[in-house]
TIKETI-486694 format. One record per residue (C-alpha): z, x, y. Coordinates in steps of 0.1 Angstrom, whole numbers, padded with zeros to 4 digits, always signed. Each point is the difference from the previous one (the first is absolute). Layout:
ZXY/...
% end
This chain:
+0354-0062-0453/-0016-0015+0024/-0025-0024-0024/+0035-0007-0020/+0014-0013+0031/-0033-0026+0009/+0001-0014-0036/+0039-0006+0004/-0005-0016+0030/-0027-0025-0014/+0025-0005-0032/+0028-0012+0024/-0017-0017+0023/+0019+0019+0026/-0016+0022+0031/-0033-0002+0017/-0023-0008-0027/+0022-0027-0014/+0012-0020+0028/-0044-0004+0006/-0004-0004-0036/+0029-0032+0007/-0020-0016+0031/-0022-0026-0002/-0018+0007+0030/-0011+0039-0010/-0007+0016+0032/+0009+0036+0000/+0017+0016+0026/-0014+0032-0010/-0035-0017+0008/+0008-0012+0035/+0013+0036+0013/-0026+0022-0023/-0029-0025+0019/+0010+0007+0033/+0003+0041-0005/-0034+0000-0016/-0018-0017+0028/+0024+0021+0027/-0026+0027+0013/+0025+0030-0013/+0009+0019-0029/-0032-0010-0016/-0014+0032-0016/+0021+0013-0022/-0012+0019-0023/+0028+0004-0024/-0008-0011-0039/+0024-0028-0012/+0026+0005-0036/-0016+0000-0033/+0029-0022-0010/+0002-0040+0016/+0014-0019-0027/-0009-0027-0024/-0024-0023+0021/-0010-0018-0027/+0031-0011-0007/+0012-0012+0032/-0037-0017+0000/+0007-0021-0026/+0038-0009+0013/-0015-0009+0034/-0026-0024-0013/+0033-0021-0007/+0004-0004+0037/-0021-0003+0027/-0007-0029+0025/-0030-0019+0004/-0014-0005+0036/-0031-0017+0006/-0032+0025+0010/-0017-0024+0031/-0015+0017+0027/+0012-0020+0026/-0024-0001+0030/+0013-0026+0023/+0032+0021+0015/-0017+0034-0001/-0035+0017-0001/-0015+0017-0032/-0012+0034+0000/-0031+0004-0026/+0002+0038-0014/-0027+0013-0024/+0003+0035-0020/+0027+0022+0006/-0009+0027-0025/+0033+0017-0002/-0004+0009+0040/+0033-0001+0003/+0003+0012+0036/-0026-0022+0010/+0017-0030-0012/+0028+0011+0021/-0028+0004+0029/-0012-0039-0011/+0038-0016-0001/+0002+0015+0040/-0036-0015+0009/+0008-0036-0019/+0042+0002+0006/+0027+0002-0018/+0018-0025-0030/+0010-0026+0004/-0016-0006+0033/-0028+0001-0012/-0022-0014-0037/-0020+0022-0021/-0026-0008-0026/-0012+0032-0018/-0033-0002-0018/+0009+0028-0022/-0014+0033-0012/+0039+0015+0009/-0005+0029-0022/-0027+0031-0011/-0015+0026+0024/+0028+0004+0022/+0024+0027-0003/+0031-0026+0002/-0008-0030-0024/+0037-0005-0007/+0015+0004+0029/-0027-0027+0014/+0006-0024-0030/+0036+0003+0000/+0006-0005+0037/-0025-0032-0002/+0028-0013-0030/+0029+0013+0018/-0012-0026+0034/-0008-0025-0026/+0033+0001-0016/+0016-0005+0033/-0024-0022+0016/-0013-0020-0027/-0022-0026+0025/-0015+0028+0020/-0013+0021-0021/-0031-0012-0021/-0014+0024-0029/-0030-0011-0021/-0018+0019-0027/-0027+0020+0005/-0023+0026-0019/+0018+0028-0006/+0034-0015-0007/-0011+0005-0036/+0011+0023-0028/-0034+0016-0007/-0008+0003+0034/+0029+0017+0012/-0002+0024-0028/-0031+0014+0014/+0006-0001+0038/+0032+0011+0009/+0033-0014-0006/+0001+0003-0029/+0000+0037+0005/+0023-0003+0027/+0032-0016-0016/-0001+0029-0026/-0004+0025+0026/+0027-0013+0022/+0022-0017-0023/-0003+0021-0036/-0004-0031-0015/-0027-0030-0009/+0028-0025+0005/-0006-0004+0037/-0037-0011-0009/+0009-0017-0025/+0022-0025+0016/-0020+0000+0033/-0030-0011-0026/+0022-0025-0011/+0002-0020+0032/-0038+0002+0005/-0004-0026-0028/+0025-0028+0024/-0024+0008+0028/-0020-0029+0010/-0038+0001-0001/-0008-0017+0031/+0019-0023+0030/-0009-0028+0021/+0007-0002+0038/+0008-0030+0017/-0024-0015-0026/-0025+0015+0021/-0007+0036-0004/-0002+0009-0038/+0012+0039-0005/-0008+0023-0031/-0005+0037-0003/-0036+0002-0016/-0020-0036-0002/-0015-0029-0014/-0006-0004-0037/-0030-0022-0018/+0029-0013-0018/+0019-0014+0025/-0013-0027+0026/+0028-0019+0012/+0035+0018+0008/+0019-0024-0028/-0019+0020-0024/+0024+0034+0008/+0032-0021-0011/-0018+0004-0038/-0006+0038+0001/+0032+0015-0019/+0009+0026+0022/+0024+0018-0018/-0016+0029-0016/-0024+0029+0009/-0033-0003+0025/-0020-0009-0030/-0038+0017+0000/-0017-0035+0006/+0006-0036+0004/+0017-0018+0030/+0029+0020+0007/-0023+0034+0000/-0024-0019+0024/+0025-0006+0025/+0013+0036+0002/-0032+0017-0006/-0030-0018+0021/-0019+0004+0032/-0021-0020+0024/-0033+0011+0007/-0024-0005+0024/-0033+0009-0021/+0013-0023-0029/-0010-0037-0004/+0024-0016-0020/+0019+0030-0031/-0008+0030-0006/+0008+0028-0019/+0028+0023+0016/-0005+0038+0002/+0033+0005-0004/-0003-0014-0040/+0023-0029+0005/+0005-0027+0021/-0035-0016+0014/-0023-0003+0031/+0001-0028+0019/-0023-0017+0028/+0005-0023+0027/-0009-0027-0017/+0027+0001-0025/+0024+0006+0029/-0011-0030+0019/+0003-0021-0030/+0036+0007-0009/+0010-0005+0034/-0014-0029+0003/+0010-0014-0034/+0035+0011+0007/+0004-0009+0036/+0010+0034+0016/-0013+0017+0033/-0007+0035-0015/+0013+0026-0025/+0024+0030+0011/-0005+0029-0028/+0002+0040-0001/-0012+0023-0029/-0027+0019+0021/+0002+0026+0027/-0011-0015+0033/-0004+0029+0028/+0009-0020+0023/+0030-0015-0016/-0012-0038-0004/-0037-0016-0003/-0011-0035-0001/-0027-0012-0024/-0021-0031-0009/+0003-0017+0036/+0034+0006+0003/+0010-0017-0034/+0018+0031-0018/+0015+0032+0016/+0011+0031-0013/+0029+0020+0015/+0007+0037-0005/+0038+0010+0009/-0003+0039-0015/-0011+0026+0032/-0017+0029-0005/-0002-0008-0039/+0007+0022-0024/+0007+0022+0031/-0035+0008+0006/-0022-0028+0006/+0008-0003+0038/+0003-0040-0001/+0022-0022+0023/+0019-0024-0021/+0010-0037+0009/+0021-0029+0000/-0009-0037+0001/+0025-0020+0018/+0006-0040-0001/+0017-0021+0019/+0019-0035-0003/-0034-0016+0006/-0023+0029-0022/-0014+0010+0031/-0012+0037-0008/+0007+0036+0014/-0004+0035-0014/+0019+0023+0006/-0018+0035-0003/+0026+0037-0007/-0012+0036-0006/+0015+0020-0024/+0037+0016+0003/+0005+0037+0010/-0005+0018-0031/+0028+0011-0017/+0006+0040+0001/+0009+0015-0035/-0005+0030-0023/+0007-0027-0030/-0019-0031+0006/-0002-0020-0028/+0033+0011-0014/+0016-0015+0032/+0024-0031-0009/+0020-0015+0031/+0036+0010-0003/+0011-0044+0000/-0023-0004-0035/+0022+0026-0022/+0032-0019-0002/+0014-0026-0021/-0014-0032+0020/-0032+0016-0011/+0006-0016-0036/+0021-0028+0010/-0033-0016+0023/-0022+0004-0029/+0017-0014-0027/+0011-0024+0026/-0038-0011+0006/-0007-0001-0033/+0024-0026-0003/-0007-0023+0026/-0032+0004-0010/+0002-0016-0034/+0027-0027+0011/-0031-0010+0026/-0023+0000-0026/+0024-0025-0014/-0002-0021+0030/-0030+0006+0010/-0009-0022-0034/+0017-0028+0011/-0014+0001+0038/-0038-0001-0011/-0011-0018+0030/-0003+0030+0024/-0028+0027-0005/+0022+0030+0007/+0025-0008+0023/+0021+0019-0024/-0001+0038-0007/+0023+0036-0010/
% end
C-alpha cells in the first residue's frame, strides 16, 4: 500500500516528493533535519535492521536527473579558513570526533582527500553524512576521489559487504559507486597548495595536464588517473620507482621539486598512507601527508590529524585521538537509526544528479583545476 501510495504521488505531482521534484532549487528538507540528528551526539547506535522493501530508486533516479540546480563547487578561502582532511576509512565516529576538533558547517570549509569508505565498520553512514553536508552546504564541503572510491576495491575491503549486510540490497553500493566516478581527482588552493589523495604521475608535469584525464569511469590499473590515486613519495627513491603496492609509482624529491617549481605552488597536501602521528612533512617541506583516521582499523594506536588554512595559507594542524569506542554485541551490523529512512534514497539519487548536471558544467568551465566536485 504503502509503495502504491509513493508512485501516485510522483504521478500527480502532488505531496512531498512532487512539490521537490517541481523546484528548481532541489534542496531537501528531509536532508537539512536528517543532517543535524545524525551529527547530534544521541540516538546513534541503533541497532535495529532497516525494511527489505524501499521502493523503486531507480526510477525516481532517472525523474530526478530532470531537475536539479547547478551551483558552482569553489572553495572559497578569502571569507573562511579550509580544513585539509585525509582518510576517513568508514570511522564514522571519529569523523564526528574530527567535525568537533575543526568545527561545524558552514562555519567552517572542508576539503576531504578521500579514502571515505573500506575498513571501518560504518562506510555508509560516513559517506552518506559527507553527501548529506554537501547537499546542504554545497561551498563547504569539498570531496575528491581517492583510492578506494572504486568498484573493485570496495568489493574486496568492505563496503561492499556492508550495504548487503545492512541494507539486503547491492543498490546502496551501487549508487554510492555511482557518485565516485563525479569525484574530482585532485584540487588546487589558493593556486598555491595543490591537494590529491595519492601523488604525482610521470604522465603529468604541469597541473593543465589533469583537465585531459576523463575522469568519469573506474580507477583504471595504470596510466595518469591510477597514478594520482595510487602513488607515494619516498625518501630512498631518486626520481620513479616501482610501488609495492602494484600500482601507482614511487616518487623522489626531485620529481617533487620539479613540479612545484614548474607549476608555481608552495607544496603538496596529500593522504593515502598511515602517519602515526597523524601528519609528516617530506622533501624539505615541499609535500605533506595528513592522516585523519585514529587508532586505524581500531588497532594501530595512531593519532590522526587535520591541516588547517587560513585566509592567507598560513598553516596549523590540528591533532584528535580516536572517539570512545562504541559498545555493542552487533558491530558491524550496527546502521544509525537517521540512515534507514526515505531521505536515505532521496540524497543519493539526489547526488547522482547534481553530479552529472556538474559534469555538464564543469565542461564548459575548463579553466579551473577542480574547483568543482560531488
Amino acid at each position: 500500500m504503502q509503495r502504491w501510495r509513493e508512485r501516485e504521488i510522483w504521478r500527480n505531482k502532488k505531496g512531498r516528493w512532487g512539490n521537490l521534484r517541481e523546484k528548481r532549487d532541489v534542496r531537501p528538507r528531509q536532508t537539512n533535519r536528517a543532517t543535524e540528528e545524525v551529527r547530534a551526539p544521541e540516538g546513534i547506535g541503533s541497532e535495529s535492521s532497516l525494511p527489505q522493501s524501499y521502493g523503486n530508486p531507480r526510477r525516481r533516479e532517472q525523474r530526478s536527473t530532470r531537475r536539479c540546480s547547478r551551483h558552482r563547487m569553489r572553495l572559497d578561502l578569502n571569507r573562511r579558513c579550509v580544513q585539509i582532511c585525509g582518510d576517513i576509512h568508514g570511522q564514522f565516529y571519529d569523523m564526528k570526533e574530527l567535525f568537533k576538533v575543526g568545527g561545524d558547517c558552514p562555519k567552517t570549509s572542508y576539503l576531504f582527500l578521500g579514502d571515505f569508505v573500506d575498513r571501518g565498520f560504518y562506510s555508509v553512514e560516513t559517506f552518506l553524512l559527507l553527501l548529506a553536508l554537501k547537499v546542504r552546504y554545497p561551498d563547504r564541503i569539498t570531496l575528491i576521489r581517492g583510492n578506494h572510491e572504486s568498484r573493485q576495491i570496495t568489493q574486496v575491503y568492505g563496503f561492499y559487504d556492508e550495504c548487503l549486510r545492512k541494507y539486503g540490497s547491492v543498490n546502496v553500493w551501487r549508487y554510492c559507486t555511482d557518485i565516485f566516478d563525479y569525484m574530482s581527482l585532485s584540487a588546487l588552493i589558493e593556486n598555491k597548495v595543490f591537494s590529491v589523495h595519492g601523488g604525482l604521475s610521470p604522465a603529468i608535469s604541469t597541473l593543465d595536464q589533469i583537465r585531459t584525464i576523463d575522469r568519469k569511469q573506474e580507477v583504471p590499473h595504470d596510466g595518469a588517473m591510477c597514478d594520482l590515486l595510487w602513488s607515494d613519495p619516498e625518501d630512498i627513491v631518486d626520481g620513479w620507482g616501482l610501488s609495492p603496492r602494484g600500482a601507482g609509482f614511487l616518487f623522489g624529491g626531485s620529481v617533487v621539486t620539479s613540479f612545484n617549481h614548474s607549476n608555481n605552488i608552495d607544496y603538496i597536501c596529500r593522504a593515502h598512507q598511515l602517519v602515526m602521528e597523524g601528519y609528516k612533512w617530506m622533501f624539505r617541506n615541499q609535500i605533506v601527508t595528513v592522516w585523519s583516521a585514529p587508532n586505524y582499523c581500531y588497532r594501530c594506536g595512531n593519532v590522526a590529524a587535520i591541516l588547517e588554512l587560513d585566509e592567507n595559507l598560513n598553516k596549523q594542524f590540528r591533532v584528535f585521538d580516536a572517539a570512545p569506542p562504541v559498545r555493542t554485541n552487533n558491530l558491524q551490523k550496527v546502521i544509525t537509526k537517521h540512515f534507514k529512512n526515505k531521505w536515505l534514497w532521496y540524497l543519493i539519487i539526489y547526488s547522482v544528479s547534481y553530479s552529472r548536471n556538474q559534469e555538464v558544467h564543469l565542461q564548459k568551465n575548463q579553466h579551473l583545476i577542480t574547483s568543482y566536485d560531488i
